[in-house]
N, C-alpha and C positions, 0 to 999 in steps of 0.2 A: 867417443868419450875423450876429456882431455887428459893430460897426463895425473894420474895419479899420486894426490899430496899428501893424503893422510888415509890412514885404514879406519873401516870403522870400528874398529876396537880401542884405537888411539884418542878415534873423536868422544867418543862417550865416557872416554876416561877422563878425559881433560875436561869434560864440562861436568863431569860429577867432580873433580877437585875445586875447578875454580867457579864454575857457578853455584848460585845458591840454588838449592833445592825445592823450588817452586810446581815444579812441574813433574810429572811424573812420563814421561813418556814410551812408547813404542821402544824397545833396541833394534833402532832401523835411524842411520844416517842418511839423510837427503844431499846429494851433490850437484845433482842436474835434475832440471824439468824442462818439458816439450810439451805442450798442448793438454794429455788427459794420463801424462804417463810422470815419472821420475825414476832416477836410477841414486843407487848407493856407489858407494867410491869405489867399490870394486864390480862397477859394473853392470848388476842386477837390476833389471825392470820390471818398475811397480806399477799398477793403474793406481791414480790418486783417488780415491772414494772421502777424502775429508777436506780437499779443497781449500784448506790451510782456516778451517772453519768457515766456509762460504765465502773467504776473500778473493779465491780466485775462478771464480767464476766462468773470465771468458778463458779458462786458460794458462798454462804455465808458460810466461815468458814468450807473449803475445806479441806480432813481429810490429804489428802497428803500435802495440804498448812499447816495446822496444823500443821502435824508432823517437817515437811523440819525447819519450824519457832523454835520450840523447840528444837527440836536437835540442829541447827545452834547457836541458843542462851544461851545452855547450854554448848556451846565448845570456842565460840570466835563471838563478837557480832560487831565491833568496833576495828579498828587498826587506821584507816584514810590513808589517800596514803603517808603520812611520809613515812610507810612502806610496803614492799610485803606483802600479805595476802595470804593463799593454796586456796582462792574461788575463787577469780575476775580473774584468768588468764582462768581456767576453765572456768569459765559466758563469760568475754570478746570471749572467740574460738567459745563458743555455741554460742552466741545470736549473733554472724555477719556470725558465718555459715549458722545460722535458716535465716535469711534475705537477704544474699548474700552480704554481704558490707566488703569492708580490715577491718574497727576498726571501735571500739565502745566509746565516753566519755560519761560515767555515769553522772547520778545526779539523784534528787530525786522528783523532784515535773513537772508535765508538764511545766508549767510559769520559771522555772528555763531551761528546757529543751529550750523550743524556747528562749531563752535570749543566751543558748548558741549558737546555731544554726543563733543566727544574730552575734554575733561577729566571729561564725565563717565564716560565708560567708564575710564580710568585712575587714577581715585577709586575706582571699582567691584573692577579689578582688584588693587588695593593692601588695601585695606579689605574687600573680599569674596573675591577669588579668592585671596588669597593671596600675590602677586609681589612683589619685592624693590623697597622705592621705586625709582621711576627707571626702571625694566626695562622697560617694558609696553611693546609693540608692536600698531602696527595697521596690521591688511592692505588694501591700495589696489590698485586698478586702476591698470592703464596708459590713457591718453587720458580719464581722469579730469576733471570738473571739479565741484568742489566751494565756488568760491568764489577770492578774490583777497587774503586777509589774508595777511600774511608765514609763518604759522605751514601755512595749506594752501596756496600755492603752491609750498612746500617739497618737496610730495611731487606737485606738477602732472608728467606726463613734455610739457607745451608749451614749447618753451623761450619764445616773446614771454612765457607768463604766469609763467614760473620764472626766464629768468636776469636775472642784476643786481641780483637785491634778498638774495642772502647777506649774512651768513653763514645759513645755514639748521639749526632744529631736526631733532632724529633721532628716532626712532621709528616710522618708516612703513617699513612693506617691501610691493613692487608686484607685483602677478603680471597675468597679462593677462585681459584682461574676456572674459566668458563661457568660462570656462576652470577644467572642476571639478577638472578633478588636477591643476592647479595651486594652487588652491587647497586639496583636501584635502592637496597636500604641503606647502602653508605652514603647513599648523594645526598640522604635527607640530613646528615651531620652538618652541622652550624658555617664551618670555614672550608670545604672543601672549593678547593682551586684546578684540581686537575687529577684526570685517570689516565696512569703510566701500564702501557700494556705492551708484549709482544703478542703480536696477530695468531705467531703460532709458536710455543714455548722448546727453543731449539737445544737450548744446555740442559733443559728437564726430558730430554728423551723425545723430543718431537710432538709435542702434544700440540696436537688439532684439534681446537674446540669447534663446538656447535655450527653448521652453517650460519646459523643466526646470530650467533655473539657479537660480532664486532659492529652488524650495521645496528642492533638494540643498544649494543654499550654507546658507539656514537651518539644514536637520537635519544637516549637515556642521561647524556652529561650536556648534548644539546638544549633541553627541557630546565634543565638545572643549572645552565650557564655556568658549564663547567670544562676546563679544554681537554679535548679527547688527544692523548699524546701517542702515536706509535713508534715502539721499537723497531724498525725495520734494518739494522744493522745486519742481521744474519739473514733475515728472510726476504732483503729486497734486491731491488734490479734482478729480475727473471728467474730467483731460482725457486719458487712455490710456483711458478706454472704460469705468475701475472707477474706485470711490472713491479708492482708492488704485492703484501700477503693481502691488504686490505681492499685488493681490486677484487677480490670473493671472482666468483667464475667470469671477470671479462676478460674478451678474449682481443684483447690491445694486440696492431698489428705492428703499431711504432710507436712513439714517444704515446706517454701517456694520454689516452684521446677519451676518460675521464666518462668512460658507456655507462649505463643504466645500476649496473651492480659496485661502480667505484663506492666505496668509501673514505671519503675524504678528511683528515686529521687535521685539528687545529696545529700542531705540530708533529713535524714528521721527521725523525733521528735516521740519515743513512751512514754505513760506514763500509770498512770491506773492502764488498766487490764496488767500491764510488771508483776503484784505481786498478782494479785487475789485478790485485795482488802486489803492484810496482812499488808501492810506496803509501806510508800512513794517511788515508786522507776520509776526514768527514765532514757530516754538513746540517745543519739543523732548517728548515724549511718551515717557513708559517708566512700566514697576509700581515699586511701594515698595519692591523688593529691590534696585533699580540708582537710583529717582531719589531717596532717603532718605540716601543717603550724602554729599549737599551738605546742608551746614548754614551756618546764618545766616554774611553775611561771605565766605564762600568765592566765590559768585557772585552776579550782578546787573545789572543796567542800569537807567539813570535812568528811560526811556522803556519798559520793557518792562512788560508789563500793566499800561497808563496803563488812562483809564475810556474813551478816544475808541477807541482799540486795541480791546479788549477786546470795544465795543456794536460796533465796526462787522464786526467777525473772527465773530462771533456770526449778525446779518445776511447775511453772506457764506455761512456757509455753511450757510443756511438757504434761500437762492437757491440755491444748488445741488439741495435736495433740492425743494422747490414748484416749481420748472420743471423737473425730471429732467433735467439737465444731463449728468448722468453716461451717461443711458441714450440723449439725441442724440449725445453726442461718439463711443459705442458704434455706433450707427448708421450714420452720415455717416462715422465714418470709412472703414468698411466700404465703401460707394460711392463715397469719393471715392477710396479703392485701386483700385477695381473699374475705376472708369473713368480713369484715369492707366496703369494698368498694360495697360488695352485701349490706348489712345492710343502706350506706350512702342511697342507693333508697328512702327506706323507712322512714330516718330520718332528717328532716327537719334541724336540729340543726348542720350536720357534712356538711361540705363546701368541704373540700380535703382529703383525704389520700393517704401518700406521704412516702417513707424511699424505703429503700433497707438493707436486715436482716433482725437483730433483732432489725434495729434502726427504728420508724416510727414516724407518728405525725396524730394529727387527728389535722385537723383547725376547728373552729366551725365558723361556721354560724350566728353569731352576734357582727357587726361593733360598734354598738352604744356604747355596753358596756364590760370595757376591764376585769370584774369580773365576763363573765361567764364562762371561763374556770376553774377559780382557784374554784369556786362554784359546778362544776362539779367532780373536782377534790375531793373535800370534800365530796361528795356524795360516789364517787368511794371508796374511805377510809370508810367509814362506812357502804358500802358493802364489804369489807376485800381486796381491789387493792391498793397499792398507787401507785402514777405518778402526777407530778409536770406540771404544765404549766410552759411556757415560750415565750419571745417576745407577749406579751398577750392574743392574744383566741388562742393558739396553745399548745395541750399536746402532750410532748413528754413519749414514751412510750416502755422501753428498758428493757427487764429483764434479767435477767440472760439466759448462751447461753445453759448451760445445761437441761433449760425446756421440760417436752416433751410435745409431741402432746398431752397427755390429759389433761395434766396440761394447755397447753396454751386454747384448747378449754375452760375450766373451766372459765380462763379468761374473753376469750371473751363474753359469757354469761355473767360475770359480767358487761363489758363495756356495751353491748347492754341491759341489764337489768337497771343500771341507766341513761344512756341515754334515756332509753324509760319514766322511772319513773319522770326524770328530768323535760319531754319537756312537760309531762301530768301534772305533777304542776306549769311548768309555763304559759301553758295555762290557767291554772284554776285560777293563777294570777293575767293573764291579764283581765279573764271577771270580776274579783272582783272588780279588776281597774274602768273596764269599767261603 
């Protein structure tokens, strides 16, 4: 470890005086990370299970991510699109050949990604489909998350992430996720331009819809010449077990090779893991018929396909395919179902286990009170795990995709070890109650 700067007592003080209180977090300061692990400032080692929410995928502080970062950064870090950069035309060839798509508009944050991804489908539906400026509609899920800007929290149904900040934009109509006639009855609406979906709903607890959802919803907005838009900010590059959520069970050995089960989005939002955790970077992806109709002016960002962006997004997912990333998170996630959902027999407290990957959830088993997962969670951390609950008794539970099997069994031991410890004190609890 290096020398120690701050305690974590010190650090969580300071950021509850001088930060705003946005976030509610874990009390566990992060100081170092290494591969599938991180330590707090005095030392203690944690297995990471939340992956800084799927962004770090291949990894904490990845040595090829390292290096790509520093070199890029000691050559040219920042031009802006004023001017040609010698990276981005490179990144642009790579990363729409890694996916299969004509072009690529960079940006840097997921939430800026789908903000592009709605104006450009309503560019699209004005300019190509034909709809009355102004008219265009797109179809959203309920328990949706997409992001925190004013324009998609508008159509969040969370009220912590939606109310307060009106007056709110129109244009979104909501039907419920994994829900086909609902949605073939929304497509019959006059102006619809586009269905914004995540493949599999990762801020709502991990919901895995239907095998069949995405490729009906696909040929359901195809039919109705309507752009099928995916989320894949949290669920893509390797961690649902495919390159992509929407490659349904192919089983890609490298770059996207586009098998029999792909499902293919008129536009496709990546963010995250596009950098290994290194730094902000995202990417909106679609053919020359939907991404041609922005022209110079209309869109942009200072920072989006910088040259440090651009070599390190490159690197990133180029560690995904040299260490088959894709094809462990396929793996392990498999056994780590296998053995959780052996274990729920036995434990009164797990309700469901649900994901596909490396992405899972455990729901617990008590309605009454919505603090025992975060309580569980707390436990997990001072057996050496952390993992965040979320939408209330549900932990999500994602680690890095580089894990191995013995590293994950180690995990699992620890789940089933404070789960067992947890439900034995809160038995002992209740009789004290009683």
């Amino acid at each position: 470890m290096t020398d120690q700067t701050i305690s974590t007592h010190d650090a969580i003080h300071l950021e509850h005086e001088y930060s705003a209180h946005n976030y509610h977090p874990l009390p566990v300061v992060l100081a170092k990370g290494e591969g599938v692990y991180v330590w707090d400032p005095e030392g203690k080692k944690y297995f990471d299970f939340l992956s800084a929410y799927s962004a770090v995928n291949q990894g904490h502080s990845h040595p090829r991510l390292v290096h790509a970062m520093m070199s890029q950064a000691s050559t040219l870090a920042l031009t802006s699109r004023a001017f040609h950069n010698d990276v981005f035309g490179p990144y642009a060839k790579y990363i729409t050949e890694y996916f299969g798509f004509d072009r690529v508009l960079p940006m840097n944050t997921g939430a800026e990604a789908v903000e592009t991804a709605i104006k450009l489908c309503r560019k699209w539906a004005y300019e190509k489909k034909g709809l009355d400026s102004g008219t265009a509609e797109i179809i959203v899920c309920n328990d949706n998350f997409h992001g925190r800007t004013t324009t998609i929290v508008s159509f969040s149904t969370d009220p912590d992430a939606k109310n307060g900040f009106g007056p709110y934009p129109t244009g979104f109509y909501h039907i419920p996720y994994n829900d086909l006639d609902a949605l073939a009855k929304a497509l019959e609406r006059k102006n619809v331009a586009g269905f914004l979906v995540e493949p599999i709903q990762g801020e709502a607890g991990v919901m895995v819809p239907a095998d069949d959802f995405i490729s009906e919803a696909q040929r359901l907005c195809k039919e109705k010449n309507v752009l099928f838009i995916a989320d894949e900010v949290q669920t893509g590059i390797g961690r649902t077990g495919g390159l992509l959520a929407v490659c349904g069970n192919c089983n890609c050995e490298n770059k996207c090779e586009r098998g029999s089960s792909y499902i293919k989005p008129d536009i496709l939002i990546l963010g995250k893991a596009l950098s290994g955790g290194m730094y902000p970077v995202s990417a909106v992806l679609a053919d020359n018929e939907v991404m041609m109709v922005i022209k110079p002016g209309q869109h942009g960002s200072t920072f989006g396909g910088n040259p440090l962006a651009s070599k390190i997004a490159m690197e990133a997912l180029e560690v995904v395919v040299d260490e088959k990333l894709t094809q462990n998170a396929r793996r392990l996630g498999e056994i780590f179902r296998s053995e959780m959902n052996a274990f729920k027999e036995e434990c009164d407290l797990i309700q469901l286990v649900r994901g596909k990957g490396l992405l899972n959830a455990i729901v617990i088993n008590d309605v009454e009170s919505s603090s025992t997962a975060w309580r569980i969670c707390i436990a997990l951390k001072d057996n050496g795990l952390l993992a965040k609950p979320t939408h209330g008794n549900i932990i999500r539970l994602a680690p890095p995709l580089i894990i191995t099997e013995e590293q994950l069994m180690s995990c699992i031991s620890i789940i089933k070890k404070t789960f067992t410890e947890f439900l034995v004190l809160h038995k002992k609890s209740d009789t004290i109650q009683a």
